[in-house]
VEXMILO-735897 format. One record per residue: chain; x, y, z of N, C-alpha, C in turn; residue in three letters. Coordinates in steps of 0.02 Angstrom, whole numbers, plus 50000, padded with zeros to 5 digits. Each point is the difference from the previous one (the first is absolute). Last residue first. Layout:
BEGIN
["A" [X Y Z] [X Y Z] [X Y Z] "ala"],
...
//
This chain:
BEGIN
["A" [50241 50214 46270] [49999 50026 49932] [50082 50031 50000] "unk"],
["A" [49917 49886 50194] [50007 49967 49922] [49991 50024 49938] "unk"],
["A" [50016 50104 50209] [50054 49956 49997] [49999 49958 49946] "unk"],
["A" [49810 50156 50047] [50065 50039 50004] [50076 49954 49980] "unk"],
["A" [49799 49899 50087] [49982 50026 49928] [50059 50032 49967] "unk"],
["A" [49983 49941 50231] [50027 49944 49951] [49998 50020 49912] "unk"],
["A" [49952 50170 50159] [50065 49995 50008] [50031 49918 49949] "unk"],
["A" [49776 50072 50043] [50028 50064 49960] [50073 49973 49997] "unk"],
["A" [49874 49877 50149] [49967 49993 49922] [50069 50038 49951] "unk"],
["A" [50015 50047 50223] [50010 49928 49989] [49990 49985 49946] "unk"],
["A" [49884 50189 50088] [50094 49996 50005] [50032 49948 49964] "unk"],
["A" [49757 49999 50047] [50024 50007 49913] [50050 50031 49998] "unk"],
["A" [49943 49881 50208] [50011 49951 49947] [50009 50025 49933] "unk"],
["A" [49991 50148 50212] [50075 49960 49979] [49979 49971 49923] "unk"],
["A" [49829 50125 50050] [50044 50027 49999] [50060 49984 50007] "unk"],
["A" [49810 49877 50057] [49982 50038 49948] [50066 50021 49944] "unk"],
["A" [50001 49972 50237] [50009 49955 49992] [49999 49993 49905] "unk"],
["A" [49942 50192 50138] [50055 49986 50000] [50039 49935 49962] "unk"],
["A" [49759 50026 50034] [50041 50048 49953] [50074 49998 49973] "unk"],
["A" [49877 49899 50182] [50009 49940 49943] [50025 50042 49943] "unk"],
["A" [49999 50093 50221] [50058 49949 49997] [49985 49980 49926] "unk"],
["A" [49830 50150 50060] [50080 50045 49975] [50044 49951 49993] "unk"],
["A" [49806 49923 50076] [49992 49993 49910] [50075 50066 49994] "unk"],
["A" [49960 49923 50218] [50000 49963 49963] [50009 50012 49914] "unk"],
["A" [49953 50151 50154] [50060 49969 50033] [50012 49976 49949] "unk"],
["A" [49783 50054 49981] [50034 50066 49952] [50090 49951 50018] "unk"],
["A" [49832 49881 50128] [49979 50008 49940] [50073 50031 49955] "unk"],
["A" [49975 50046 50254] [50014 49939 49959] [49995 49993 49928] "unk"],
["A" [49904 50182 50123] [50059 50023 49958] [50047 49918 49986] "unk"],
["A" [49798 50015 50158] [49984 50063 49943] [50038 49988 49957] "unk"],
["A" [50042 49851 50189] [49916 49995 49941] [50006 50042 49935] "unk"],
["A" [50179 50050 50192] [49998 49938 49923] [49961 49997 49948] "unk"],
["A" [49970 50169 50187] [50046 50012 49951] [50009 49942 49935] "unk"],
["A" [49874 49966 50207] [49963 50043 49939] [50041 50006 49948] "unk"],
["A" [50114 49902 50168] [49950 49950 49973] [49959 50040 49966] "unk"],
["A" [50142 50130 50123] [50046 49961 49934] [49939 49944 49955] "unk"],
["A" [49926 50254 50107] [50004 49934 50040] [50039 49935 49945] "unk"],
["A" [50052 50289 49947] [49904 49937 49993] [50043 49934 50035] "unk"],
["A" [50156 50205 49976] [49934 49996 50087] [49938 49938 49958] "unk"],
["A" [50279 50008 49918] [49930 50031 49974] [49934 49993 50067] "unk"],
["A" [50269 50008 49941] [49960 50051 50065] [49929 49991 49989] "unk"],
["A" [50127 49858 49860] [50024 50009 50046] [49982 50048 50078] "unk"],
["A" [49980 49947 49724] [49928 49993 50089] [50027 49981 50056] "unk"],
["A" [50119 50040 49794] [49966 50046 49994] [49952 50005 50040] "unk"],
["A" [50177 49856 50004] [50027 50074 50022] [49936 50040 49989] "unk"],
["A" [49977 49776 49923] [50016 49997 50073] [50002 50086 50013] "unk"],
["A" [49970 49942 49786] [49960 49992 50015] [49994 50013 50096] "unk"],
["A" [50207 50009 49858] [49987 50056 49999] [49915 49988 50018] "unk"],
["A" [50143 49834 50021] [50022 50058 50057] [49963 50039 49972] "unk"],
["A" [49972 49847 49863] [49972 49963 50064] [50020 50057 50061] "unk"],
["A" [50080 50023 49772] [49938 50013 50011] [49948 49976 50057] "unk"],
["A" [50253 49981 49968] [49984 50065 49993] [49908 49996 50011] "unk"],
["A" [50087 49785 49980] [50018 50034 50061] [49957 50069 50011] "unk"],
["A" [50019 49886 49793] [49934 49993 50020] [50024 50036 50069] "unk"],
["A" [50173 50030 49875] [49943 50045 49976] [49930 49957 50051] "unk"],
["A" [50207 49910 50030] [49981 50077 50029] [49948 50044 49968] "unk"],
["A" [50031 49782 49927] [49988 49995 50069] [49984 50071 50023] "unk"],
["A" [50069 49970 49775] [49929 49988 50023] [49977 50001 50076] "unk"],
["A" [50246 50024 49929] [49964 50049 49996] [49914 50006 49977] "unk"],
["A" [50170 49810 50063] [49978 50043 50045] [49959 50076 49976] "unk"],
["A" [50025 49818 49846] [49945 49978 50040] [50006 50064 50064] "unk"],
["A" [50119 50018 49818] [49943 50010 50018] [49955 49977 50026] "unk"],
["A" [50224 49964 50021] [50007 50055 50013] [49907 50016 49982] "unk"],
["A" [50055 49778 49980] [50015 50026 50055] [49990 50065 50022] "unk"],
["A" [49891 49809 49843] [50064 50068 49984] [49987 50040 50063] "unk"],
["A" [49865 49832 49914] [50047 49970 50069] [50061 50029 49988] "unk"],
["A" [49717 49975 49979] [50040 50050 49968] [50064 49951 50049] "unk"],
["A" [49742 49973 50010] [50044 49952 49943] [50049 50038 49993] "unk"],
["A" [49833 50099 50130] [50004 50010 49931] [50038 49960 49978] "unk"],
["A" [49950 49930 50208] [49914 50042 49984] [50047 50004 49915] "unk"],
["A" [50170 49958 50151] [49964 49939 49977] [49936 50003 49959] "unk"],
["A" [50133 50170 50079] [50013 49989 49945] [49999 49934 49996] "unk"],
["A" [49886 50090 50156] [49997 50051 49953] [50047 49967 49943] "unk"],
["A" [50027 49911 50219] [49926 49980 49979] [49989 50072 49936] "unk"],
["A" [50210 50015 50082] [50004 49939 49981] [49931 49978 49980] "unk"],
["A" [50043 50215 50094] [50025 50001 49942] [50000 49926 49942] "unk"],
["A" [49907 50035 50256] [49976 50035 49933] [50031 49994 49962] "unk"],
["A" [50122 49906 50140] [49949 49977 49995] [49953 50043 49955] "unk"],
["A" [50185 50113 50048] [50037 49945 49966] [49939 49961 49985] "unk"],
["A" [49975 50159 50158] [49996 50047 49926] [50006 49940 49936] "unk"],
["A" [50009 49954 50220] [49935 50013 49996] [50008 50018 49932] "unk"],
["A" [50207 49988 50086] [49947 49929 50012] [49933 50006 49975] "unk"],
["A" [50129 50186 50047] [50017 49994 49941] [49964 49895 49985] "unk"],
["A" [49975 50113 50198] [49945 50042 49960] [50040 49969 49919] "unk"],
["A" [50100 49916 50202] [49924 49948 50000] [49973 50078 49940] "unk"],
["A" [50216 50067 50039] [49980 49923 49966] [49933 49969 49984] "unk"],
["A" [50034 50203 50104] [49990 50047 49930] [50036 49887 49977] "unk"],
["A" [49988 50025 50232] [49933 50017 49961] [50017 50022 49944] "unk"],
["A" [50183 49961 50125] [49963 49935 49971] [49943 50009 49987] "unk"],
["A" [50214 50154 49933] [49942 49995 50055] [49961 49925 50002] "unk"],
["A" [50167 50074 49833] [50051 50008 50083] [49914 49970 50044] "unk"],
["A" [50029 49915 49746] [49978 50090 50031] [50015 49950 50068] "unk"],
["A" [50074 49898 49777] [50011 49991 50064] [49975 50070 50051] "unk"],
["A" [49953 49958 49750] [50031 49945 50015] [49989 49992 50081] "unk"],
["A" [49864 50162 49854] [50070 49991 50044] [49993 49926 50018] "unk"],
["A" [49825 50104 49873] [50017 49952 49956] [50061 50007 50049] "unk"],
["A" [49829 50136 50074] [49975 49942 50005] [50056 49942 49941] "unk"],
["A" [50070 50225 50154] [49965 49982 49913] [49978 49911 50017] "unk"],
["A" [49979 50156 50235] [50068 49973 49932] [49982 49977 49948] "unk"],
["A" [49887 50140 50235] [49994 49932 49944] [50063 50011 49970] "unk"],
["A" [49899 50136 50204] [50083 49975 49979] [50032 49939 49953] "unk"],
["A" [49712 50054 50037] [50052 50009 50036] [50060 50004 49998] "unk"],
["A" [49811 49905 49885] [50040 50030 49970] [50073 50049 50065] "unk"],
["A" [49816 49807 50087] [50011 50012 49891] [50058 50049 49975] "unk"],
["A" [49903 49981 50211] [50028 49950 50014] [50014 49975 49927] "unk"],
["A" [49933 50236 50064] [50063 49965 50060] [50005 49921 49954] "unk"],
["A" [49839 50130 49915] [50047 50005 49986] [50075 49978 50019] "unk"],
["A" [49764 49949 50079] [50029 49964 49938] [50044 50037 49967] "unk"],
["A" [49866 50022 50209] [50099 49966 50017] [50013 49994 49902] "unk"],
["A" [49791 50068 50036] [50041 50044 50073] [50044 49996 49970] "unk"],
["A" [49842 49865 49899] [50031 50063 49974] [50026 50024 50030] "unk"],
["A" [49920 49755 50025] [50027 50063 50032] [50036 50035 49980] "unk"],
["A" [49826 49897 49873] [49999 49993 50091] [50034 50037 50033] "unk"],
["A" [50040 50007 49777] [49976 50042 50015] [49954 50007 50074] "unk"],
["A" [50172 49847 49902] [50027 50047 50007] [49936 50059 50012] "unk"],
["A" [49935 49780 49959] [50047 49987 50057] [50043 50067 50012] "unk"],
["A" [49851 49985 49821] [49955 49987 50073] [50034 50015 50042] "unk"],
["A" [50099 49975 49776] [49968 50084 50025] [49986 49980 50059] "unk"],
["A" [50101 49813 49940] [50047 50063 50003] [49954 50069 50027] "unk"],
["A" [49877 49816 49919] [50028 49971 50093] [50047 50068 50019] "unk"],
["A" [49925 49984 49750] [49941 50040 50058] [50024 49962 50064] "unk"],
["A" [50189 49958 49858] [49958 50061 49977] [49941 50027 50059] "unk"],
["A" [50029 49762 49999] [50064 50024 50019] [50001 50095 49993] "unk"],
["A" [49825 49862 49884] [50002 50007 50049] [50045 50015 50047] "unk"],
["A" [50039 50004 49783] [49931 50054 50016] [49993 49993 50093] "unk"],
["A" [50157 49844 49895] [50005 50061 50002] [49984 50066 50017] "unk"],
["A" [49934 49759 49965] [50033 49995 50059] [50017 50092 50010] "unk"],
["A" [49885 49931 49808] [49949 50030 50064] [50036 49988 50072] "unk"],
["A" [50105 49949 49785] [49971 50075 49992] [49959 50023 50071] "unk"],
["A" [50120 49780 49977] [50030 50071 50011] [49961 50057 49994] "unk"],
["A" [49852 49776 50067] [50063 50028 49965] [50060 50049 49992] "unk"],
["A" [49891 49845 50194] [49961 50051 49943] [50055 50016 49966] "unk"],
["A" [49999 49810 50165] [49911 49998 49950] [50008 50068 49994] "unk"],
["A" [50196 49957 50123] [49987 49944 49932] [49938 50015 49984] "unk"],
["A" [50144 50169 50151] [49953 49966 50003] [49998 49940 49907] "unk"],
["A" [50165 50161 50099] [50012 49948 50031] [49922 49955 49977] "unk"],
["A" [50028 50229 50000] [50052 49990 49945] [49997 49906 50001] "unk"],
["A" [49904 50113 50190] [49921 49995 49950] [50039 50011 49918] "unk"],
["A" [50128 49988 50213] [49937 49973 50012] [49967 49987 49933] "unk"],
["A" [50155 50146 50030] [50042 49939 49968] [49930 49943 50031] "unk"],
["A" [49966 50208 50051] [49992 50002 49935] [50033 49938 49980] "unk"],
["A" [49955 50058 50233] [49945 49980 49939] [49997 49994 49939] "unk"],
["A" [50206 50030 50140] [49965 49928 50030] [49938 50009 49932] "unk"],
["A" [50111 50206 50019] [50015 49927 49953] [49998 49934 50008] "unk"],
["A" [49917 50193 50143] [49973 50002 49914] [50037 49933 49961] "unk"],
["A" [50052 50010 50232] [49949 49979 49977] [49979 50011 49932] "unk"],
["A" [50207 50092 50056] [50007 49928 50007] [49912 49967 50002] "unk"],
["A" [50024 50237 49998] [50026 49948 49939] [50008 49936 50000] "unk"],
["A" [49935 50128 50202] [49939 50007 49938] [50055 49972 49934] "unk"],
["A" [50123 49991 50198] [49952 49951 50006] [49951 50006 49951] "unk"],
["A" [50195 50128 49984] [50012 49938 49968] [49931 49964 50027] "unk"],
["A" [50032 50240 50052] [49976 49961 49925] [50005 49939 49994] "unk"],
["A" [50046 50122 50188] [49927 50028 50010] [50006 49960 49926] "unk"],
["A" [50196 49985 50101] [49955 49935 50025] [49928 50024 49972] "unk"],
["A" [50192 50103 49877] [49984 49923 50022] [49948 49985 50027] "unk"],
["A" [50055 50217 50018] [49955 49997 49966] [50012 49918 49958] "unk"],
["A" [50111 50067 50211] [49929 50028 49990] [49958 49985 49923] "unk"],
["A" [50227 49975 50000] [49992 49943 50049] [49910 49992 50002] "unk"],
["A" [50127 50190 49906] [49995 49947 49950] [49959 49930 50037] "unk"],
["A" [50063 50191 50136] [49940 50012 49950] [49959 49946 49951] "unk"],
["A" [50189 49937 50184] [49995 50057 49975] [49924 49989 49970] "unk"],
["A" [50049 49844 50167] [50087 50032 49987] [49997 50054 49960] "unk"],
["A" [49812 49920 50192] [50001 49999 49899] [50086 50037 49997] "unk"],
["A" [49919 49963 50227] [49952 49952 49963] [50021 49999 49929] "unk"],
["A" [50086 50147 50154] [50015 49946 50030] [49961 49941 49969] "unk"],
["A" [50023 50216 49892] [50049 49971 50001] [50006 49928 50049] "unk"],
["A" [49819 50156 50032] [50003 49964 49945] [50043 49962 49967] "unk"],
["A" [50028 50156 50170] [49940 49936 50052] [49997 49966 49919] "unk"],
["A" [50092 50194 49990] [50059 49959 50045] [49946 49928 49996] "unk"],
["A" [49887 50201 49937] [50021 49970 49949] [50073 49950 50008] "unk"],
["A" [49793 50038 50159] [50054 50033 50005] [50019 49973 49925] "unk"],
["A" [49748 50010 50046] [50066 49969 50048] [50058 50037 49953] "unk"],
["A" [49764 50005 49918] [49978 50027 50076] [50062 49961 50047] "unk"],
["A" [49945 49974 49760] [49979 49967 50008] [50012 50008 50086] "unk"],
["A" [50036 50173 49835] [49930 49963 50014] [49995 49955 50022] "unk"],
["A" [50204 50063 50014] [49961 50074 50032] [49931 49970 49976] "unk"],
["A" [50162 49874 49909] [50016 50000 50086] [49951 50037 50014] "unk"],
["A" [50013 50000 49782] [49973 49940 50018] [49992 49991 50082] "unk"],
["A" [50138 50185 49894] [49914 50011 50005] [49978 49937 50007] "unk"],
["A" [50224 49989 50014] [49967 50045 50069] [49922 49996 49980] "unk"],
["A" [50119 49877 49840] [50008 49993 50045] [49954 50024 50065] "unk"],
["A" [49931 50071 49750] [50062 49992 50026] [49994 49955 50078] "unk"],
["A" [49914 50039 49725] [49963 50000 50075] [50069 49991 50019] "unk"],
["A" [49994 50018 49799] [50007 50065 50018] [49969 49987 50063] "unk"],
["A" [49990 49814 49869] [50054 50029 49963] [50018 50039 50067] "unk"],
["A" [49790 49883 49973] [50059 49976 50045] [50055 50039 49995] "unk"],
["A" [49761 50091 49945] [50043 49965 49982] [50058 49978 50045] "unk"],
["A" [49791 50135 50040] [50053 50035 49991] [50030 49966 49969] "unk"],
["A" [49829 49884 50108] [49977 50081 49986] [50057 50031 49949] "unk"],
["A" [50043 49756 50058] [49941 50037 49961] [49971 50044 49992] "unk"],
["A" [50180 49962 50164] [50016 49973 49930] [49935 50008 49942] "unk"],
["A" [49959 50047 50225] [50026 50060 49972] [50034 49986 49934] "unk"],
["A" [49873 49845 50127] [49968 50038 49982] [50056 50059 49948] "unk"],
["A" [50098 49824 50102] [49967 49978 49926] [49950 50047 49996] "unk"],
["A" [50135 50014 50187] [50040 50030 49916] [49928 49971 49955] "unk"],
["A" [49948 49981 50220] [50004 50064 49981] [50037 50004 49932] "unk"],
["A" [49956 49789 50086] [49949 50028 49969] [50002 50091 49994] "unk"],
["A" [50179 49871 50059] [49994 50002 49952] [49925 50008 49981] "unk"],
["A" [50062 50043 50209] [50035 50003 49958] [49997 50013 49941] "unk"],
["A" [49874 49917 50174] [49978 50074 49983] [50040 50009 49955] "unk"],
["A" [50050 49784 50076] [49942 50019 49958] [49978 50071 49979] "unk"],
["A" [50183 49951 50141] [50015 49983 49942] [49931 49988 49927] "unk"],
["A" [49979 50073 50243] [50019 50027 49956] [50030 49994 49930] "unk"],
["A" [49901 49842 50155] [49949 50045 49967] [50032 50078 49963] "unk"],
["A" [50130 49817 50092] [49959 49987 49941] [49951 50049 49997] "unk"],
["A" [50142 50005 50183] [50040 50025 49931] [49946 49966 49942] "unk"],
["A" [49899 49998 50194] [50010 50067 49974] [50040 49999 49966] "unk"],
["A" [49966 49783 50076] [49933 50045 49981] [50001 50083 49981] "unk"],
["A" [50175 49892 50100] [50022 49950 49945] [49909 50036 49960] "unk"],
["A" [50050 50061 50229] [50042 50036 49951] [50012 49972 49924] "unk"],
["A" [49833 49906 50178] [49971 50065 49965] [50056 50044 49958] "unk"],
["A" [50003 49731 50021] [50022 50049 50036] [49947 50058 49980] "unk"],
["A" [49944 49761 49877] [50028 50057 50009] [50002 50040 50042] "unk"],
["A" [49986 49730 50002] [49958 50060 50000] [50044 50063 50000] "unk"],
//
């Protein structure tokens, strides 16, 4: 059974980082500092050093648990035998919006935060791994969906579907309608922007074989 001093270094270590992860999402991680994490979260900016070796440390523990689940679901449903690629995809796609617009708070913290190009070999952080992990799995159920096995475009489909999965996320990010209204309404449109997209590799693809045999 816990002491009451073993109960207060946890409850500060909880105020903790629930103070950066607010202020990591008001402001970005970039330009938050130390002291101001200390000063909202109502202790000494000494008192944080006894729990987190720096910033970087802080914004570990507030991301790797929401990534490490996103990619529990998505290699979940990459993994399945009764559907195909096209709809392993779509669905992976709408798990991405759900799962990042649940928690819009943190979804810059635990996505783009002190990211690294998604094609580095070796990024210093272990969240910008489990994110380049994620990036690697999309990229693989996508260029199973188009039959493609050129490398360089396959990554530059990825980032293009990427790009449009952040730019759906970023745009309801502050949005006040309730997320389960939000779906109903705007599911649909999600979707038919992915098949657009989709649309939009295969007469990449077209154009380019066409292109090669003439």
């Amino acid at each position: 059974m816990a002491n009451k001093q073993e109960l207060r270094s946890e409850e500060t270590k909880k105020n903790i980082l629930e103070a950066a992860g607010r202020l990591f999402g008001k402001r970005g991680y970039e330009v938050v500092t130390i002291r101001e994490i200390a000063k909202e979260a109502g202790c000494s900016h000494t008192a944080i050093y006894l729990y987190y070796k720096d910033k970087e440390s802080l914004l570990h523990h507030l991301a790797m648990p929401l990534l490490q689940e996103l990619k529990l679901l998505l290699e979940d449903i990459s993994h399945r035998q009764d559907a195909g690629g096209s709809a392993k995809l779509k669905s992976i796609c709408r798990t991405f919006i759900e799962f990042c617009l649940l928690h819009q708070s943190m979804y810059t913290t635990f996505i783009t935060a002190s990211s690294s190009r998604v094609d580095e070999q070796n990024p210093k952080l272990q969240i910008n791994k489990v994110r380049i992990e994620l990036f690697q799995l999309l990229m693989s159920v996508l260029k199973d969906v188009l039959g493609i096995s050129d490398n360089e475009q396959s990554l530059a489909f990825a980032r293009i579907l990427f790009y449009n999965l952040h730019g759906i996320i970023s745009t309801y990010l502050n949005h006040k309608e309730p997320l389960q209204e939000l779906l109903v309404r705007l599911s649909p449109t999600f979707e038919q922007s992915v098949e657009a997209l989709f649309l939009g590799f295969h007469e990449i693809i077209k154009q380019g074989a066409n292109n090669h045999e003439s």
